[in-house]
C-alpha positions as CSV (number, residue, x, y, z in Angstrom):
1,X,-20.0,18.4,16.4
2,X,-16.0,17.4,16.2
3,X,-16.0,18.4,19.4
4,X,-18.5,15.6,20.4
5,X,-17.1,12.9,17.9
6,X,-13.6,13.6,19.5
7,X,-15.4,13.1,23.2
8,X,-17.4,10.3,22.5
9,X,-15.0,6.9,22.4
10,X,-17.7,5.0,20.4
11,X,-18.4,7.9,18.0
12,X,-14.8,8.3,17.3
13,X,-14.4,5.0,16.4
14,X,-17.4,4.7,14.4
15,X,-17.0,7.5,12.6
16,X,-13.1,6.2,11.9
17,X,-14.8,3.1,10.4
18,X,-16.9,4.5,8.4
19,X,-14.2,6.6,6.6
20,X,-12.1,3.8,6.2
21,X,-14.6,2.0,4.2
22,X,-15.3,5.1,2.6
23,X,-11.4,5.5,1.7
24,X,-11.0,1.8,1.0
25,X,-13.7,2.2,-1.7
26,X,-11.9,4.8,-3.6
27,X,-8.4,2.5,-3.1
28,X,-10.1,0.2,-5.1
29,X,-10.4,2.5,-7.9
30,X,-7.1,3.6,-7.3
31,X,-5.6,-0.3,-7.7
32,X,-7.7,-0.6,-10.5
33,X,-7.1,2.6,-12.1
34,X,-3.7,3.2,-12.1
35,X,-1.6,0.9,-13.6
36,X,-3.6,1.9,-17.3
37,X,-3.2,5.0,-16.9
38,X,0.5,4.6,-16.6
39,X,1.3,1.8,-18.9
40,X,-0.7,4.3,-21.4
41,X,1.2,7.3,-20.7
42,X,4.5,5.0,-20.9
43,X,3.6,4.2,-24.4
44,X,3.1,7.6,-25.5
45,X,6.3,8.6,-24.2
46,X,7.9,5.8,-25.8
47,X,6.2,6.9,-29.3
48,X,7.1,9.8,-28.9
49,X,10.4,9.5,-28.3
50,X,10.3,7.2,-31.5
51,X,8.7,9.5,-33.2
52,X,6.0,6.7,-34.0
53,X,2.1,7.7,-35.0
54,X,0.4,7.2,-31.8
55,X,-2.3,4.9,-31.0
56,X,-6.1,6.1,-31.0
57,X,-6.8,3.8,-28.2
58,X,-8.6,6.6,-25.6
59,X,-6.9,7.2,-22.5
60,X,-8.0,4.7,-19.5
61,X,-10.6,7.0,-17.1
62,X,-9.2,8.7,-14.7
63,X,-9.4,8.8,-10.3
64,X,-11.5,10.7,-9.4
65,X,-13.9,12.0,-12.1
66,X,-14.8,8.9,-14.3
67,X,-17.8,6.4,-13.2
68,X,-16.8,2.9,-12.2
69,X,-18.5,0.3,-14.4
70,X,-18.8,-3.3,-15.3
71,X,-16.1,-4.5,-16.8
72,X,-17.8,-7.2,-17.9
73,X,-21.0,-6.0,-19.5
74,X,-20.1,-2.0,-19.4
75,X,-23.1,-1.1,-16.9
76,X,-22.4,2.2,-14.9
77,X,-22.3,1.3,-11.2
78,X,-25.2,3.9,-9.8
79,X,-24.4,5.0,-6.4
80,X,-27.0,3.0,-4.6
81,X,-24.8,0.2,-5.5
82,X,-21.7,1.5,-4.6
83,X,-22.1,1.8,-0.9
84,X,-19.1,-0.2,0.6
85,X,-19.6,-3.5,1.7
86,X,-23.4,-3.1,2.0
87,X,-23.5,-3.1,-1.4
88,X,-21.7,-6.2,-2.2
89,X,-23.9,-8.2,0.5
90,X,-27.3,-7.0,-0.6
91,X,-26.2,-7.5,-4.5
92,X,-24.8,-11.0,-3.4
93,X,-21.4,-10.4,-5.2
94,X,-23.0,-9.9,-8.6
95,X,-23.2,-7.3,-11.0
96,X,-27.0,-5.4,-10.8
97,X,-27.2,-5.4,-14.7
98,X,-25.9,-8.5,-16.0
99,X,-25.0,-10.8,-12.4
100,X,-21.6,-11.3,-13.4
101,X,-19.4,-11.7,-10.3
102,X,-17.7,-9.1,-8.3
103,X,-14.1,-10.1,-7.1
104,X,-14.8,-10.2,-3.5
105,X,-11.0,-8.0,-3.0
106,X,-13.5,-5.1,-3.5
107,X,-15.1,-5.6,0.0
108,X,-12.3,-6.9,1.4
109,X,-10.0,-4.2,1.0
110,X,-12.6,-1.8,2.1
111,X,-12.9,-3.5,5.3
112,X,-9.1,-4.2,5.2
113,X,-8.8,-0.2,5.3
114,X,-11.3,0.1,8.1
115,X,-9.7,-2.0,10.2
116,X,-6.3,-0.7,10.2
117,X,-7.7,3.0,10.4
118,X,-9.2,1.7,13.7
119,X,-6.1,0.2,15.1
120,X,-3.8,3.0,13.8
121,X,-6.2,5.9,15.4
122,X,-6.4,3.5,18.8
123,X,-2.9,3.8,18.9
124,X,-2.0,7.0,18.2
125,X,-5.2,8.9,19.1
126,X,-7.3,11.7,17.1
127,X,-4.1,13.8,16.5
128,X,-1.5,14.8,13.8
129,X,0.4,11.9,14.5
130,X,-2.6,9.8,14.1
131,X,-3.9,11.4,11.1
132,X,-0.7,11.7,9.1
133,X,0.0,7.6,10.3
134,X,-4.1,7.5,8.2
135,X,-2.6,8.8,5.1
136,X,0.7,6.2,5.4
137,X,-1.6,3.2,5.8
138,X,-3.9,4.1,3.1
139,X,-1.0,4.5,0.6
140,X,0.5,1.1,2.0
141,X,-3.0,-0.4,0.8
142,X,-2.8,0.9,-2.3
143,X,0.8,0.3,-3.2
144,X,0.3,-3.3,-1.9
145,X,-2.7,-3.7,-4.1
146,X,-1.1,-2.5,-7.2
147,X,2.3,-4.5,-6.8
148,X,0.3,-7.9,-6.2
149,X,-1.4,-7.5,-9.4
150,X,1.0,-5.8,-11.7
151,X,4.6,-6.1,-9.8
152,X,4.6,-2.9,-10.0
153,X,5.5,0.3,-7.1
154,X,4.5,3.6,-8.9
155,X,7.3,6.2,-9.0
156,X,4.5,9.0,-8.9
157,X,2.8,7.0,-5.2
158,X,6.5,5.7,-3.7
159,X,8.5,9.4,-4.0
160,X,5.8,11.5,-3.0
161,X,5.6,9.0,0.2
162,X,9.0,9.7,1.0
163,X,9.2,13.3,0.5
164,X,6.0,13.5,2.9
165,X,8.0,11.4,5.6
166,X,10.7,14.3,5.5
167,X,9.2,17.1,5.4
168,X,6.5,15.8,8.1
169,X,9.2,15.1,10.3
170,X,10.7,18.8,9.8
171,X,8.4,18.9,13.2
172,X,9.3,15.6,14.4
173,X,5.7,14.3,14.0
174,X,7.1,10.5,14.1
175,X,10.7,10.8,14.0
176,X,13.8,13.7,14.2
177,X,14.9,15.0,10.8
178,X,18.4,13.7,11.0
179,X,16.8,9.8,12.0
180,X,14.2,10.5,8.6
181,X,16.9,11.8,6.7
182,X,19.7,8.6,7.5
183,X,16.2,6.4,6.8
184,X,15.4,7.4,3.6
185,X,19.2,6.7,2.4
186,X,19.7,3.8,4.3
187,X,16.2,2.4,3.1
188,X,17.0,2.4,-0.1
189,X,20.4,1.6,0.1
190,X,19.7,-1.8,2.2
191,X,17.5,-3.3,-0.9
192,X,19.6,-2.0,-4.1
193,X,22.9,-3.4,-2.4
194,X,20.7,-7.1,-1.0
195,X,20.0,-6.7,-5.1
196,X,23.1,-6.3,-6.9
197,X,24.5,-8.9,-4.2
198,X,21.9,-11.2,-5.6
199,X,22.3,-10.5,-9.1
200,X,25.9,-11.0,-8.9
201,X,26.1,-14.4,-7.0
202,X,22.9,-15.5,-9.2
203,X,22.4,-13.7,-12.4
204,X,19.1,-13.1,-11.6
205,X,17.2,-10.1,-10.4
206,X,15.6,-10.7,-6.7
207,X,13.2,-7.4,-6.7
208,X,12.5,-4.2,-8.5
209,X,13.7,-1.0,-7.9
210,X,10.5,0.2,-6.5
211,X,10.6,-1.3,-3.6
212,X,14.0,0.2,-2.5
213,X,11.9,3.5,-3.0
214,X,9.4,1.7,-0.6
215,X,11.8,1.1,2.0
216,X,12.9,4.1,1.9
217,X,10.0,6.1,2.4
218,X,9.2,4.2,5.3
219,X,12.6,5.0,6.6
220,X,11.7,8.6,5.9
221,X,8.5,8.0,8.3
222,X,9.9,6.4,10.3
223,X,13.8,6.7,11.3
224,X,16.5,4.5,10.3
225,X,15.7,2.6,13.7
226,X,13.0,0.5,12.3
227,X,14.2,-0.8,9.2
228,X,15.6,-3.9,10.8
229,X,12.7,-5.0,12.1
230,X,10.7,-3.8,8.7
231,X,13.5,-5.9,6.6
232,X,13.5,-9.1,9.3
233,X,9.6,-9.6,9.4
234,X,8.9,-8.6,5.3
235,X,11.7,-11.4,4.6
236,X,10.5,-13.7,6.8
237,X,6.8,-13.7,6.2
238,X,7.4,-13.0,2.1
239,X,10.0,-16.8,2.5
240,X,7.3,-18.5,4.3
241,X,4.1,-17.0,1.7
242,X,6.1,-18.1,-0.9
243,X,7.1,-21.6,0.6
244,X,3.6,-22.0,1.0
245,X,2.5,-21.4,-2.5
246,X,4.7,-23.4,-3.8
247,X,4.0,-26.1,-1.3
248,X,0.6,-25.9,-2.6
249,X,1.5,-26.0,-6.3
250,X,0.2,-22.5,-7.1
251,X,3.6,-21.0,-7.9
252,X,6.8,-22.2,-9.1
253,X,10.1,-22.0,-7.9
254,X,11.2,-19.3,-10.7
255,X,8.4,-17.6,-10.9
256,X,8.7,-13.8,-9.8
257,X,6.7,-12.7,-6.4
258,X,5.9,-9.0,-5.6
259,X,7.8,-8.3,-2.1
260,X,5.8,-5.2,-1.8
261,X,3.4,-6.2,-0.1
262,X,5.3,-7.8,2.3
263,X,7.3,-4.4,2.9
264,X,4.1,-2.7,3.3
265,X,2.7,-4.7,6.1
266,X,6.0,-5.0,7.6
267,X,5.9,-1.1,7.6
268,X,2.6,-0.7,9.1
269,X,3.1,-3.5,12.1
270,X,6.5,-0.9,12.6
271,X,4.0,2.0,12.8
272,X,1.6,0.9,15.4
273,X,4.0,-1.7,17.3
274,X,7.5,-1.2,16.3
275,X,8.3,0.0,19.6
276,X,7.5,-2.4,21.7
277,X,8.8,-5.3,20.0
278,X,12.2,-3.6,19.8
279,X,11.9,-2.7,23.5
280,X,10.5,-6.2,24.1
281,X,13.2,-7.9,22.0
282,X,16.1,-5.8,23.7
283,X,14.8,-6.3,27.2
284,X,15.0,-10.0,26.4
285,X,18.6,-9.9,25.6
286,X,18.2,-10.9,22.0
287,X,20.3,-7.8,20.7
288,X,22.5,-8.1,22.9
């Protein structure tokens, strides 16, 4: 049956499609998800350490075992209405129980997730390069979903991502070891120095330390090589976002903007056509 899939161009794509909405469905919960559960576990921690009483507030639900429900009226989404996309459409963006309405990021992050797992396997093929480069971009998602709503790049998502990079490329799936190696430090040492610089000449604090661990476990994917083109396009489309938003009176000048998601798409653009517009850029003349 894999043998067919793998055979059949339209299969293979299909079926790619149809786990990326699948996978994009279960991002959602993990956007949603967590930050409570970490922000809950922080203030245990924190009680603890204080040797406070703890609260009796119940712990968030969890991943993978707890149902999704409304979070308006409590109802328990069945699994007739949790088919991705299809769903939303046939319930028009309203909840089955009380019709509240559904943020329409749940659809479009599913088919944000197909997409890319499209592009990435057209570009790299039905292989372990093209499977590992699936997990990357699903992470990517997720991180970039949970830093836009919470400025916030989980330790527990960010290292694991980095330490994968390495020991992936222990058989050169994307990159040698030395090049992973040099991109992990060199990631993370771009952004904290471009931080303290900025704290320094301003007083104020530009990003967060998760997104050096960002940048550096794309580095660790991906080789030292690409984080100047990952740094030049997240800076350059996070200045121009944020000119914009403030053009249009939705943000102000001091108010904070999460620059991982910018460092995320920069890193996945890098992954499927880093390459080339290196190559393109350096046959042009523009490096010299």
């Amino acid at each position: 049956m894999f043998e067919l899939l793998f055979q059949s161009t339209p299969l293979l794509f299909a079926g790619v499609i149809v786990f990326g909405l699948i996978i994009g469905s279960f991002l959602n919960v993990v956007i949603f998800r967590v930050p409570p559960l970490l922000e809950h576990d922080w203030r245990c921690q924190c009680q603890e350490l204080l040797q406070l009483k703890p609260d009796e507030d119940e712990r968030p639900p969890g991943i993978v075992y707890a149902r999704s429900k409304c979070p308006d009226c409590g109802h328990l989404i069945r699994a007739i209405e949790n088919i991705p996309v299809l769903s939303y459409l046939v319930l028009r963006g309203r909840c089955a129980a009380c019709k509240a309405r559904i943020s329409p990021r749940y659809p479009l992050v599913e088919l944000t997730t197909a997409i890319l797992f499209a592009l990435t396997i057209w570009h790299f093929g039905p292989n372990l390069q093209g499977l590992t480069a699936l997990f990357l971009t699903a992470f990517l998602i997720a991180l970039a979903g949970i830093d836009a709503d919470h400025q916030l790049l989980p330790d527990n998502m960010t290292l694991p991502l980095l330490w994968a990079g390495i020991v992936l490329n222990f058989w050169s799936v994307h990159t040698d070891l030395a090049a992973s190696v040099m991109g992990a430090v060199a990631g993370y040492l771009a952004l904290w120095s471009i931080y303290h610089l900025f704290r320094l000449l301003t007083g104020k604090e530009g990003m967060g330390y998760g997104d050096f661990k960002l940048l550096a476990a794309l580095g660790a994917w991906m080789g030292w090589q690409m984080l100047p083109l990952i740094i030049l396009l997240s800076s350059v489309v996070g200045a121009l976002f944020g000119l914009i938003l403030m053009g249009t009176g939705k943000m102000k000048r001091d108010n904070p903007m999460p620059f991982g998601p910018f460092i995320a798409a920069a890193g996945w653009i890098a992954l499927i056509w880093g390459e080339q517009i290196i190559d393109h850029y350096t046959r042009s003349g523009v490096f010299g």
